[in-house]
N, CA, C, O and CB atoms as a CASP TS submission, in Angstrom:
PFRMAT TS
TARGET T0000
AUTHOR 0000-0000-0000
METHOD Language model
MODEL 1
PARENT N/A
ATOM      1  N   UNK     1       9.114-133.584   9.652  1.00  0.00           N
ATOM      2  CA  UNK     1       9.203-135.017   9.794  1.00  0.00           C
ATOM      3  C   UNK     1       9.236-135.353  11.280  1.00  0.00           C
ATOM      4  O   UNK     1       9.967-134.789  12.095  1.00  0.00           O
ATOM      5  CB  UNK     1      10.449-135.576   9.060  1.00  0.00           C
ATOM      6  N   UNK     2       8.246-136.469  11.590  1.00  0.00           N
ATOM      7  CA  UNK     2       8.462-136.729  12.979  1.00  0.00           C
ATOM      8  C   UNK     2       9.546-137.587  13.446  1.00  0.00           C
ATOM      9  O   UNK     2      10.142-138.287  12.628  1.00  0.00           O
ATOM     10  CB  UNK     2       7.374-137.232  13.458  1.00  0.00           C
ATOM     11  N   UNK     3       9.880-137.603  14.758  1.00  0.00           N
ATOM     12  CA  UNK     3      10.884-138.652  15.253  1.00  0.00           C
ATOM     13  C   UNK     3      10.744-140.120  15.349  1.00  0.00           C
ATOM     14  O   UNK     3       9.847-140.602  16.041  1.00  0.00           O
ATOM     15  CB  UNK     3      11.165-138.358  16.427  1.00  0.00           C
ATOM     16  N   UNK     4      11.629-140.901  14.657  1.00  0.00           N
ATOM     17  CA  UNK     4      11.484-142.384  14.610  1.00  0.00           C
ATOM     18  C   UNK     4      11.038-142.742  16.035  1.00  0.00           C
ATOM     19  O   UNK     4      11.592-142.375  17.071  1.00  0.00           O
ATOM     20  CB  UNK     4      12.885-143.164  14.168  1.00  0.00           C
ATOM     21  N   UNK     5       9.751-143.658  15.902  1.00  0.00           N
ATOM     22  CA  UNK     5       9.541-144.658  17.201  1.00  0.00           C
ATOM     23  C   UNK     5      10.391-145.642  17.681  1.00  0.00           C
ATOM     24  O   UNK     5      10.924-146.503  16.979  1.00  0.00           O
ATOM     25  CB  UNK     5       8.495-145.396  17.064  1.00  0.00           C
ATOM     26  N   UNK     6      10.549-145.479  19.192  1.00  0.00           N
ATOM     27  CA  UNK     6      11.085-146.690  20.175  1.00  0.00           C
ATOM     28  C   UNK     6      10.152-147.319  19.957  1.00  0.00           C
ATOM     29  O   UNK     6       8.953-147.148  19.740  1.00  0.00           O
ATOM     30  CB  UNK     6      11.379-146.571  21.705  1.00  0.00           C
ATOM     31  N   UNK     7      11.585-148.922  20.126  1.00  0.00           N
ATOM     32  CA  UNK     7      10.980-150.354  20.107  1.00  0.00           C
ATOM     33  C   UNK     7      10.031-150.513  21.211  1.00  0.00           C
ATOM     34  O   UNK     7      10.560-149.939  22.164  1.00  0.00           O
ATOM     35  CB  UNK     7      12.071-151.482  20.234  1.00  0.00           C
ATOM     36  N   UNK     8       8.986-150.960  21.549  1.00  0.00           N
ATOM     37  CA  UNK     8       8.051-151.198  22.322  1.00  0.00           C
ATOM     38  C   UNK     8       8.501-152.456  23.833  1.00  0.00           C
ATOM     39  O   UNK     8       8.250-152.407  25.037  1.00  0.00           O
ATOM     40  CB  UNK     8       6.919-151.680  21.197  1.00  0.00           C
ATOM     41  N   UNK     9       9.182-153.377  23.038  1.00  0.00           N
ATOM     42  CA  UNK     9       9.375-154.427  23.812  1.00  0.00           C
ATOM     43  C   UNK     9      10.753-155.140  23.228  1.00  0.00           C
ATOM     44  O   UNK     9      10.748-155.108  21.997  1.00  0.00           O
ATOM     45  CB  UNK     9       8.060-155.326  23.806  1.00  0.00           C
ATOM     46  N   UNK    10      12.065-155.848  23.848  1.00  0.00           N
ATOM     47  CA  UNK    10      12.929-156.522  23.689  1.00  0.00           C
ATOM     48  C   UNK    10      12.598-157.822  22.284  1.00  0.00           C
ATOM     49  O   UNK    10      11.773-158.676  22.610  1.00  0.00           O
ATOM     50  CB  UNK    10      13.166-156.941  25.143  1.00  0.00           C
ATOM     51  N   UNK    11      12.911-157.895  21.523  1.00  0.00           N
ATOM     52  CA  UNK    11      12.711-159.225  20.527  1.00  0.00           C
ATOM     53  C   UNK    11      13.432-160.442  20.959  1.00  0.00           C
ATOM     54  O   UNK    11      13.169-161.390  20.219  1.00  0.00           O
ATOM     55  CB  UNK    11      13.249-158.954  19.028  1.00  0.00           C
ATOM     56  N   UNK    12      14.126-160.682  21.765  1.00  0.00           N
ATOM     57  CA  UNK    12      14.643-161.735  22.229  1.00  0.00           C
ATOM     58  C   UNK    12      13.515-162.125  23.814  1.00  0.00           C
ATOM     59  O   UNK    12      12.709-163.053  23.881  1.00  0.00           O
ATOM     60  CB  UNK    12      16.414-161.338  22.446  1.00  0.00           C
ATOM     61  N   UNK    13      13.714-161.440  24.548  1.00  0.00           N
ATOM     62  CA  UNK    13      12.935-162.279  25.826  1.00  0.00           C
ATOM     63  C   UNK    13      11.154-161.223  26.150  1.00  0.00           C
ATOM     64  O   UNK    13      10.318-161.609  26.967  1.00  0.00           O
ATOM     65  CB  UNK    13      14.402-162.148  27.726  1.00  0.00           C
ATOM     66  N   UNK    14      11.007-160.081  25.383  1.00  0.00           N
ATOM     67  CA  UNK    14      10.180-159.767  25.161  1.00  0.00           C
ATOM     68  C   UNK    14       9.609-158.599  26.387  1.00  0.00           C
ATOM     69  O   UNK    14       8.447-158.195  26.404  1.00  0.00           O
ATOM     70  CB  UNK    14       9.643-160.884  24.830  1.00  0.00           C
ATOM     71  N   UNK    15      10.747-158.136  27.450  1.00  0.00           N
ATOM     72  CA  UNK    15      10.500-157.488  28.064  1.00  0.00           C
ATOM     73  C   UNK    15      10.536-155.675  27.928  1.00  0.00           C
ATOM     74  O   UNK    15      11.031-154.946  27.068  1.00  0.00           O
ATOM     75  CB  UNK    15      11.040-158.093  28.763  1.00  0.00           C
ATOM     76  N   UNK    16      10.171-155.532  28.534  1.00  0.00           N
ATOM     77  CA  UNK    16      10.113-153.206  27.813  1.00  0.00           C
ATOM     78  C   UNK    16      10.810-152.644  28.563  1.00  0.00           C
ATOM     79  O   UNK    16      10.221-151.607  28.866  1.00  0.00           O
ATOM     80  CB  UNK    16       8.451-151.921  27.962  1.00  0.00           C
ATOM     81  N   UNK    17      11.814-152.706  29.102  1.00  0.00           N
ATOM     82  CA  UNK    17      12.956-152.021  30.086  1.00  0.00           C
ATOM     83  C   UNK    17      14.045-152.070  29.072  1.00  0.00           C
ATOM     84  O   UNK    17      15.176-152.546  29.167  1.00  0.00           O
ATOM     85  CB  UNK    17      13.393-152.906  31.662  1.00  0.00           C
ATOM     86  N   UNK    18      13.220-151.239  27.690  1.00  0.00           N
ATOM     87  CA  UNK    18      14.577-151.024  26.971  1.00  0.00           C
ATOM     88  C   UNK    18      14.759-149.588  27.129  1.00  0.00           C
ATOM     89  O   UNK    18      13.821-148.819  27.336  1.00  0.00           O
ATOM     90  CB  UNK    18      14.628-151.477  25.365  1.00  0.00           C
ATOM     91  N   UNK    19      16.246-149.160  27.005  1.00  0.00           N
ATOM     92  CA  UNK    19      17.355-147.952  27.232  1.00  0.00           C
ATOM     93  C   UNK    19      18.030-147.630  25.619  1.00  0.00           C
ATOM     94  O   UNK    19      18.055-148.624  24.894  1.00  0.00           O
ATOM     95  CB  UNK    19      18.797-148.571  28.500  1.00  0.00           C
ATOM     96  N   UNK    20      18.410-146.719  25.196  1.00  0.00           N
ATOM     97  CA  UNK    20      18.919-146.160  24.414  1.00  0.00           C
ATOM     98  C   UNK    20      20.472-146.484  24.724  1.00  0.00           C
ATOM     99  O   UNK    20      21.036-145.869  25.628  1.00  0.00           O
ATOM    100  CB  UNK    20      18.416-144.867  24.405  1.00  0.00           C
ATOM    101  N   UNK    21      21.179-147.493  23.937  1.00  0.00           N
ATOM    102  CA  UNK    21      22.402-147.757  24.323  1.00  0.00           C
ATOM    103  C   UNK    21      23.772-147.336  22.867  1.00  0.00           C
ATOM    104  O   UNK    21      23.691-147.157  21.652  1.00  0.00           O
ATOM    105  CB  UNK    21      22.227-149.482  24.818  1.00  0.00           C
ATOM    106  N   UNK    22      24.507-147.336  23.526  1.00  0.00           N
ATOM    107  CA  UNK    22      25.881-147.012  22.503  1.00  0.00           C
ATOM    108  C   UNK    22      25.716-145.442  21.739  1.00  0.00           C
ATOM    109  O   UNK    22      24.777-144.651  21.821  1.00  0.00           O
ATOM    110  CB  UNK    22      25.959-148.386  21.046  1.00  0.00           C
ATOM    111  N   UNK    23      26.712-145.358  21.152  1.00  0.00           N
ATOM    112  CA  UNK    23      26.720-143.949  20.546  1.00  0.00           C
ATOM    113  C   UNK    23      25.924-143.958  19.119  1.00  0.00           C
ATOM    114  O   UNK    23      25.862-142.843  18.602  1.00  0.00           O
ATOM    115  CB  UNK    23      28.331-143.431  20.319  1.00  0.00           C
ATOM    116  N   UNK    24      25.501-144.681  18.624  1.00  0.00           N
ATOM    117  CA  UNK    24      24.883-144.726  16.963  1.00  0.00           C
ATOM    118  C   UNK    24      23.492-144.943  17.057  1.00  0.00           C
ATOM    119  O   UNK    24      23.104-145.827  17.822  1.00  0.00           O
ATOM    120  CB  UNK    24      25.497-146.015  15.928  1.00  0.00           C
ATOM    121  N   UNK    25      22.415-144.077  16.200  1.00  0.00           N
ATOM    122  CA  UNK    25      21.365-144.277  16.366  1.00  0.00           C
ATOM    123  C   UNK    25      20.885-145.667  16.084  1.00  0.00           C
ATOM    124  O   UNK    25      21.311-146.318  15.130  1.00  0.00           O
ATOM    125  CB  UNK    25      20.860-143.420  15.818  1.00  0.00           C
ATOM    126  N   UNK    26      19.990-146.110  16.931  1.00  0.00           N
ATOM    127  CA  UNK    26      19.156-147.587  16.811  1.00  0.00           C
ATOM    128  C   UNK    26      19.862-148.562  17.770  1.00  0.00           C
ATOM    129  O   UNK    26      19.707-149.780  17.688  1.00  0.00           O
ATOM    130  CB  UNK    26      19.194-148.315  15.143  1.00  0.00           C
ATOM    131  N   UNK    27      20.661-147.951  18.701  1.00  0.00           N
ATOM    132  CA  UNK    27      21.503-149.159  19.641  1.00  0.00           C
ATOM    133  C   UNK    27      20.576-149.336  20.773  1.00  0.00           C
ATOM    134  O   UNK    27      20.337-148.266  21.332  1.00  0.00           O
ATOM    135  CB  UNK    27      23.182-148.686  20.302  1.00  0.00           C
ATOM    136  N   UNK    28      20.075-150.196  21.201  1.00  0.00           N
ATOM    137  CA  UNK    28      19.248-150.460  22.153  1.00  0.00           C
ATOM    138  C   UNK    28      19.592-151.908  23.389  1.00  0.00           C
ATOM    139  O   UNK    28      19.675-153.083  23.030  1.00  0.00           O
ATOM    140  CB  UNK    28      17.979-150.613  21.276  1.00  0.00           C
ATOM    141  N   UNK    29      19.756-151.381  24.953  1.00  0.00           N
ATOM    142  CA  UNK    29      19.863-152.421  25.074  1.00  0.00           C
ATOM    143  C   UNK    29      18.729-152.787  26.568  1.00  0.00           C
ATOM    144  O   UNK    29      18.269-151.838  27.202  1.00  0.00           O
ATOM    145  CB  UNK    29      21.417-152.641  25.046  1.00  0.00           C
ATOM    146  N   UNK    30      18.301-154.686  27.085  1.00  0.00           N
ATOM    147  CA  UNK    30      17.063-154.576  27.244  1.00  0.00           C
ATOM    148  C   UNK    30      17.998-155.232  28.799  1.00  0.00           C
ATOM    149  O   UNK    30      18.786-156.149  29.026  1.00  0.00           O
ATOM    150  CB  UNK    30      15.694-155.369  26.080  1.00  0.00           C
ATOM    151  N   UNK    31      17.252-153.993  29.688  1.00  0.00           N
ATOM    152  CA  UNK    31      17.319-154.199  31.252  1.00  0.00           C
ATOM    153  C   UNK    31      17.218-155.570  31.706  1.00  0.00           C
ATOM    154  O   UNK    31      17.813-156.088  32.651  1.00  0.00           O
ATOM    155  CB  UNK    31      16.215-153.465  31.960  1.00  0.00           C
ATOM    156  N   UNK    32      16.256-156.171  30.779  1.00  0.00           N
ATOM    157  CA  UNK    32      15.698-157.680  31.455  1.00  0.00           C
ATOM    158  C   UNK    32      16.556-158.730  31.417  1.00  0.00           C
ATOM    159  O   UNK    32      16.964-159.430  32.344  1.00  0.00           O
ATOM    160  CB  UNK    32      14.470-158.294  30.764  1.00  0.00           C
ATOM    161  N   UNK    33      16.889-158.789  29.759  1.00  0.00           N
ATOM    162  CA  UNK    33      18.595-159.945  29.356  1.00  0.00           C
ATOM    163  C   UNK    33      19.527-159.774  28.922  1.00  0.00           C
ATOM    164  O   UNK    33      20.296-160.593  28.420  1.00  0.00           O
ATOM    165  CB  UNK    33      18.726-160.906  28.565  1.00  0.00           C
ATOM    166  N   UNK    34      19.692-158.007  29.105  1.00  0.00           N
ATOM    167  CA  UNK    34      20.742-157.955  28.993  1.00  0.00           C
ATOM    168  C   UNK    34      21.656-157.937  27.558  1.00  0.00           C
ATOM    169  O   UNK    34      22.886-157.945  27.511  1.00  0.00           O
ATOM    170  CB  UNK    34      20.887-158.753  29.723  1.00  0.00           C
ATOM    171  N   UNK    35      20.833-157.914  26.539  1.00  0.00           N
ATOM    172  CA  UNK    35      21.071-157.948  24.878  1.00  0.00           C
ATOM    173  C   UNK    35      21.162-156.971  24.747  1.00  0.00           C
ATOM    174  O   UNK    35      20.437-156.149  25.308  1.00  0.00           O
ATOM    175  CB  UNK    35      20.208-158.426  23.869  1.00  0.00           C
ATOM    176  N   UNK    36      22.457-156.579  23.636  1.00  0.00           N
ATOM    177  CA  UNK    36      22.203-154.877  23.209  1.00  0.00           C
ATOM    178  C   UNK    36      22.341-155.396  21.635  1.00  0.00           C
ATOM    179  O   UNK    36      23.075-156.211  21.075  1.00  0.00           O
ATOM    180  CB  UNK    36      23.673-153.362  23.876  1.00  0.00           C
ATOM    181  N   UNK    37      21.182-154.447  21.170  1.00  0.00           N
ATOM    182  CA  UNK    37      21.213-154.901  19.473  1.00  0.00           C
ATOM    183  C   UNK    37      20.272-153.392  19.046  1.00  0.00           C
ATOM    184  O   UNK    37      19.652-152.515  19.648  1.00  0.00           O
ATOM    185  CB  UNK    37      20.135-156.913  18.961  1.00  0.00           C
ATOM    186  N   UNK    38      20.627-153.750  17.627  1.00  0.00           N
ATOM    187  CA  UNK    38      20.428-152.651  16.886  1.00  0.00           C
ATOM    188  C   UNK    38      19.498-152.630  16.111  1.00  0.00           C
ATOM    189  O   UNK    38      19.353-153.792  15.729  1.00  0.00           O
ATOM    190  CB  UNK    38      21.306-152.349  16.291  1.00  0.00           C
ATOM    191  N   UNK    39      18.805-152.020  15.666  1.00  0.00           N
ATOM    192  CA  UNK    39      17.393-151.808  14.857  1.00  0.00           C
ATOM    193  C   UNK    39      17.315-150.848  13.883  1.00  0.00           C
ATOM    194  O   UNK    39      17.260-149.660  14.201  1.00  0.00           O
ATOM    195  CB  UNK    39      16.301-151.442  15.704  1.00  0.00           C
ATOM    196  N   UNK    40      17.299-151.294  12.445  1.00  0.00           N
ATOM    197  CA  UNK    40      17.572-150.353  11.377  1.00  0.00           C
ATOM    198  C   UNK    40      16.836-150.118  10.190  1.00  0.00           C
ATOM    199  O   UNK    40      15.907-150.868   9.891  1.00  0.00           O
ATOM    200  CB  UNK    40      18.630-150.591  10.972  1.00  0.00           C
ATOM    201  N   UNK    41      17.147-149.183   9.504  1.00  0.00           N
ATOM    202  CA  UNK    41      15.559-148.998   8.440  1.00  0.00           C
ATOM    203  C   UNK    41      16.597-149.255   7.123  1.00  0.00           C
ATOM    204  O   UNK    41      17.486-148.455   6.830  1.00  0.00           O
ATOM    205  CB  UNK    41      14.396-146.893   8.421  1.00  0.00           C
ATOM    206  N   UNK    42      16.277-150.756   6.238  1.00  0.00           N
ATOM    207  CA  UNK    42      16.888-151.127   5.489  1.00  0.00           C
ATOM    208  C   UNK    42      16.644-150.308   3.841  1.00  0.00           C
ATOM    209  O   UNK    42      17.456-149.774   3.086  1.00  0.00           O
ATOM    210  CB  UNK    42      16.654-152.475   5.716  1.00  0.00           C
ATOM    211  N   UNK    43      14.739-150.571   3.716  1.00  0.00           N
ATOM    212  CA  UNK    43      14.551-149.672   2.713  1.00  0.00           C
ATOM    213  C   UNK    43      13.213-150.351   2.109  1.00  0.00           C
ATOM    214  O   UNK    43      12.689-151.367   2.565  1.00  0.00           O
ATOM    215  CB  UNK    43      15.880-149.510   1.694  1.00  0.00           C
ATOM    216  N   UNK    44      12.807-149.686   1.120  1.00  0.00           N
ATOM    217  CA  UNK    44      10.701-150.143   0.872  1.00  0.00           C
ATOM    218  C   UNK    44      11.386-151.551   0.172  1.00  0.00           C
ATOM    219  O   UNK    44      12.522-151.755  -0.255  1.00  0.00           O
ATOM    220  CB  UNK    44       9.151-148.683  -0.801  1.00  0.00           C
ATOM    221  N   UNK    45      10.144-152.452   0.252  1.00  0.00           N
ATOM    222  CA  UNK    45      10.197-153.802   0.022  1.00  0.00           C
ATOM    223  C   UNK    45       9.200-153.531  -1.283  1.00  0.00           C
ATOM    224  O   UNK    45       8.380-152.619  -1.385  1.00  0.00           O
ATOM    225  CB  UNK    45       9.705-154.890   1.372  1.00  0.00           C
ATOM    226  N   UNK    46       9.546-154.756  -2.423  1.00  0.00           N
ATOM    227  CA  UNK    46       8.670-154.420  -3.518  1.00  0.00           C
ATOM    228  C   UNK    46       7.421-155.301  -2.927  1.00  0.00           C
ATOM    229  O   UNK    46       7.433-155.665  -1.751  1.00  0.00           O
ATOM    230  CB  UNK    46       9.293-154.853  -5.155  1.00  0.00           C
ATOM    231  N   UNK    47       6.317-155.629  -3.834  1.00  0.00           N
ATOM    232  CA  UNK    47       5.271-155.771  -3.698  1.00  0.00           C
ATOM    233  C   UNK    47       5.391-157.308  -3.019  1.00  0.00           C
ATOM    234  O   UNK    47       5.983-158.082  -3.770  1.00  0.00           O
ATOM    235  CB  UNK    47       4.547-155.445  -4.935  1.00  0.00           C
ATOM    236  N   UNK    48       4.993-157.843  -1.880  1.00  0.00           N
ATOM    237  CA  UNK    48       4.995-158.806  -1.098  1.00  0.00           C
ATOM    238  C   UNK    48       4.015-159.804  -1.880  1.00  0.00           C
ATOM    239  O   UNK    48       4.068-161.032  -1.827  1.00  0.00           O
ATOM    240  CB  UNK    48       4.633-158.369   0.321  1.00  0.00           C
ATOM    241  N   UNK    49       3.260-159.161  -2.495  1.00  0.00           N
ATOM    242  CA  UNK    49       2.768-160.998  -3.169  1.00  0.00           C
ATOM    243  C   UNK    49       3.411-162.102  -3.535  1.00  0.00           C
ATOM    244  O   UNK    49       3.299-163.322  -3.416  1.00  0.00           O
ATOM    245  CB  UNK    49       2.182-161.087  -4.358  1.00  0.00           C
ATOM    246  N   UNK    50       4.655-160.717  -4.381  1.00  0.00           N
ATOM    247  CA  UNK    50       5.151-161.826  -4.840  1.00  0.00           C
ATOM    248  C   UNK    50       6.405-162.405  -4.403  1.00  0.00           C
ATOM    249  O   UNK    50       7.244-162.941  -5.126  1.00  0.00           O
ATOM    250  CB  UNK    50       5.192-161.681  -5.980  1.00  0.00           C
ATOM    251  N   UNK    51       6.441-162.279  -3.416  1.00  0.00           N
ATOM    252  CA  UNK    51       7.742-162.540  -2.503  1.00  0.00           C
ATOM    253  C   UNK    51       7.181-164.348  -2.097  1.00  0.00           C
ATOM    254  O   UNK    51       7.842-165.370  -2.281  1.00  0.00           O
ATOM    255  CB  UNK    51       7.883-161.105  -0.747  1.00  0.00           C
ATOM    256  N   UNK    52       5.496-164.207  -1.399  1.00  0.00           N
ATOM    257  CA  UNK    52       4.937-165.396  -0.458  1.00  0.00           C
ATOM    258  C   UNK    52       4.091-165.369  -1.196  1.00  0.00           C
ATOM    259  O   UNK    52       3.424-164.355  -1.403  1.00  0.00           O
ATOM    260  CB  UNK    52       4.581-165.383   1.071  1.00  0.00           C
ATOM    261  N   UNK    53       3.828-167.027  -2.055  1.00  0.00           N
ATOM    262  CA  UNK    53       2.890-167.308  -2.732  1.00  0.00           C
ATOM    263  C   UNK    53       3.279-168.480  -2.720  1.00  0.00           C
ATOM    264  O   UNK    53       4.275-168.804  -3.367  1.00  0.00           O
ATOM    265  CB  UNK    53       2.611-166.688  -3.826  1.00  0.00           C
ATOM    266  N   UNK    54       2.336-169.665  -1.731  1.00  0.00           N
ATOM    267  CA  UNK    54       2.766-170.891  -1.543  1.00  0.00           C
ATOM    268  C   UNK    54       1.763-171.559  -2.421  1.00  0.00           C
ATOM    269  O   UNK    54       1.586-172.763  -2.230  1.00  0.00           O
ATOM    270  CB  UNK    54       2.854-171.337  -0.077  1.00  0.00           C
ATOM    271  N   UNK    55       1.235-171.096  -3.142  1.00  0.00           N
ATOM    272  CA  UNK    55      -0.142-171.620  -3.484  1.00  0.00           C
ATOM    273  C   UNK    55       0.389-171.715  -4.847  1.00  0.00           C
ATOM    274  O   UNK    55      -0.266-172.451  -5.585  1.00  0.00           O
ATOM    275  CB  UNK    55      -1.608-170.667  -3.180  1.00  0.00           C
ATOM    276  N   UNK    56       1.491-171.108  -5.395  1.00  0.00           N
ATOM    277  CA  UNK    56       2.259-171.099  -7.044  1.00  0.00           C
ATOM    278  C   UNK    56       3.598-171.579  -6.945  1.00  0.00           C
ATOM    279  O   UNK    56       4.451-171.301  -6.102  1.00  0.00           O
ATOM    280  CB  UNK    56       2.433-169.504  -7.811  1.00  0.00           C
ATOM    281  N   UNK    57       3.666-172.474  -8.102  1.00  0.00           N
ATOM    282  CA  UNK    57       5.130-172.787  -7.908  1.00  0.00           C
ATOM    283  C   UNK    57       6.130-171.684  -8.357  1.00  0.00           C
ATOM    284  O   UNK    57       5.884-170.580  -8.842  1.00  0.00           O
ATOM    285  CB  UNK    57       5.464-174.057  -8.677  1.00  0.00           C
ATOM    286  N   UNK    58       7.084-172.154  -8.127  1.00  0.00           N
ATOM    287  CA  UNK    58       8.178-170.639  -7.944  1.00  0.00           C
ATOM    288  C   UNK    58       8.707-170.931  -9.268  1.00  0.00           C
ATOM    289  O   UNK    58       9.866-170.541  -9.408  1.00  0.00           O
ATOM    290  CB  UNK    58       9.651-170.521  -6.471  1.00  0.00           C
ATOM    291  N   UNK    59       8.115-171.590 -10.431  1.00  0.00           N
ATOM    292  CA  UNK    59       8.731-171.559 -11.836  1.00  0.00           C
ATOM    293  C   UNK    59       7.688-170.275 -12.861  1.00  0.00           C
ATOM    294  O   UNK    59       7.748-169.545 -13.850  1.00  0.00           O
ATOM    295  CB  UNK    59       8.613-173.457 -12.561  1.00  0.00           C
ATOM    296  N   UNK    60       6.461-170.863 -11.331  1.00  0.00           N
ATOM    297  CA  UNK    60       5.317-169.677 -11.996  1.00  0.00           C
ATOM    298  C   UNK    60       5.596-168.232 -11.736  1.00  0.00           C
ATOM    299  O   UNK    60       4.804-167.551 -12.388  1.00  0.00           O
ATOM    300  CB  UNK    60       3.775-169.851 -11.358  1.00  0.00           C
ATOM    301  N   UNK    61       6.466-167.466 -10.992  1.00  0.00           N
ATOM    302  CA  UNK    61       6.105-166.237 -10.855  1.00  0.00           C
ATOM    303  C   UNK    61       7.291-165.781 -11.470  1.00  0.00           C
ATOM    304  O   UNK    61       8.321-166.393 -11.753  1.00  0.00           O
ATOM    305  CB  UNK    61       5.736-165.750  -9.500  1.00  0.00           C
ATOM    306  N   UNK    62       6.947-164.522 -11.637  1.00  0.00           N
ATOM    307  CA  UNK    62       7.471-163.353 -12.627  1.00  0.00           C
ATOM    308  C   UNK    62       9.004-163.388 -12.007  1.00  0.00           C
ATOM    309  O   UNK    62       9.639-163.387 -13.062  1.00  0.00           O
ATOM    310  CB  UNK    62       6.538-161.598 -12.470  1.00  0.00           C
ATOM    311  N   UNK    63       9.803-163.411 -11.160  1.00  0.00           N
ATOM    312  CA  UNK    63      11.076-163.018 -10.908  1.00  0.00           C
ATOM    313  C   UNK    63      11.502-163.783 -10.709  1.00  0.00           C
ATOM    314  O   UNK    63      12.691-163.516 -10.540  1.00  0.00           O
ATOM    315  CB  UNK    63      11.412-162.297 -10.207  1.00  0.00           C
ATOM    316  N   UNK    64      11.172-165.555 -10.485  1.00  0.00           N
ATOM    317  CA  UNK    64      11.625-166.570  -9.904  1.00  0.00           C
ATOM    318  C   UNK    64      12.988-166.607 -10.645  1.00  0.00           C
ATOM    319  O   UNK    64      13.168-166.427 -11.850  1.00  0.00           O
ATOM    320  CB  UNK    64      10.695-167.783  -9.970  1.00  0.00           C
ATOM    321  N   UNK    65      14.078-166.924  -9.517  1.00  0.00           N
ATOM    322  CA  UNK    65      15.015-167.216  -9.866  1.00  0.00           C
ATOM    323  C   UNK    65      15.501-168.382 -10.528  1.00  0.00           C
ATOM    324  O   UNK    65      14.778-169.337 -10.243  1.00  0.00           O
ATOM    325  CB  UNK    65      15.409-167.015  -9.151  1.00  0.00           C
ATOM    326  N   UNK    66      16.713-168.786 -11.527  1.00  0.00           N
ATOM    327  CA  UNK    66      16.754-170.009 -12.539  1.00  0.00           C
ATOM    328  C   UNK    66      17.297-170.966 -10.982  1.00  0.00           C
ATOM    329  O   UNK    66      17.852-170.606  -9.944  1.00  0.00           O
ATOM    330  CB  UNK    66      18.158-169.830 -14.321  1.00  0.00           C
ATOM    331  N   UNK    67      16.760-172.414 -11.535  1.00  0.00           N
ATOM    332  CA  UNK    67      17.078-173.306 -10.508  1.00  0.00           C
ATOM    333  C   UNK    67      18.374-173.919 -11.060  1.00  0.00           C
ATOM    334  O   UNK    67      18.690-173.965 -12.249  1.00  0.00           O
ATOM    335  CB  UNK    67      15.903-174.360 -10.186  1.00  0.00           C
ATOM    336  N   UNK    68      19.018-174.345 -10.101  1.00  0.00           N
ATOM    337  CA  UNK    68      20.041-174.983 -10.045  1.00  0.00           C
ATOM    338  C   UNK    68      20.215-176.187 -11.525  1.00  0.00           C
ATOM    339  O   UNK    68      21.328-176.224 -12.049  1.00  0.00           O
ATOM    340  CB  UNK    68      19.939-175.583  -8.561  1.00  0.00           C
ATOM    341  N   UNK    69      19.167-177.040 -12.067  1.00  0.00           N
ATOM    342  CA  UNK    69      19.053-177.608 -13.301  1.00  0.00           C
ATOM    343  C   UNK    69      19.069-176.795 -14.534  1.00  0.00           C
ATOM    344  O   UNK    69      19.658-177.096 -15.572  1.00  0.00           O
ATOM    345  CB  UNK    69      17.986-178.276 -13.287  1.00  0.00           C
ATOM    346  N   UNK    70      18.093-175.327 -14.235  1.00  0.00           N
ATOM    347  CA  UNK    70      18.434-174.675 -15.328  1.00  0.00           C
ATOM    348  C   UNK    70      19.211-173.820 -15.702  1.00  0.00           C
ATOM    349  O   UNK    70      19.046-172.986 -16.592  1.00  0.00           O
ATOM    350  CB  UNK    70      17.806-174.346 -15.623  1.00  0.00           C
ATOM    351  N   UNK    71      20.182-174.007 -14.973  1.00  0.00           N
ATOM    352  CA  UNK    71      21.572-173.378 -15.150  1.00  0.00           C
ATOM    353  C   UNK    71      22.432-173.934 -15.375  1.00  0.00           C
ATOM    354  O   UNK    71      23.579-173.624 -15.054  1.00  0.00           O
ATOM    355  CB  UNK    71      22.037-172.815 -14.363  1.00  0.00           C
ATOM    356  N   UNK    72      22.079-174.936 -16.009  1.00  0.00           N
ATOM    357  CA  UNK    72      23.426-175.491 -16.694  1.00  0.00           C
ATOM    358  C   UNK    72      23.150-175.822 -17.953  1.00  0.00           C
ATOM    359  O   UNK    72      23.932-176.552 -18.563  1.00  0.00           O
ATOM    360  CB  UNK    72      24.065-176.726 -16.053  1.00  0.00           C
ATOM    361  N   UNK    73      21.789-175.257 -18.654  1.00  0.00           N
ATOM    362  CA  UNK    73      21.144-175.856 -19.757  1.00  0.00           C
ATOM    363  C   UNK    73      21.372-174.459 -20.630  1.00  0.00           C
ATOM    364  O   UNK    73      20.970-174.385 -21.791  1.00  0.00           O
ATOM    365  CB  UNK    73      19.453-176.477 -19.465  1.00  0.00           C
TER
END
């Protein structure tokens, strides 16, 4: 297995003078502003269609959650 990739560039001001910071893997902090934050591998995402589908209403898809009216019915 290869070694997880460094972040490329800061997500807050967007600069690459990032350092390997704190004792726990994924602590990173960025030379430029000075942010130290962490970056972590949460876990596989199910199938994204059906997460973003603005084009269907959310009564139409398969997992949509009950709305607030139909929970009390």
């Amino acid at each position: 297995m290869t070694e997880r990739a460094a972040p490329f560039y800061c997500p807050y001001c967007g600069d690459e003078d990032l350092r390997p910071f704190g004792e726990k893997h994924g602590e990173w902090r960025c030379g430029s502003c000075r942010r130290v934050y962490r970056l972590g591998y949460i876990g596989i995402a199910r199938d994204w269609t059906d997460d973003v589908q603005p084009d269907r209403p959310i009564e139409d898809r398969t997992d949509a959650a009950p709305t607030s009216s139909e929970e009390g019915q």
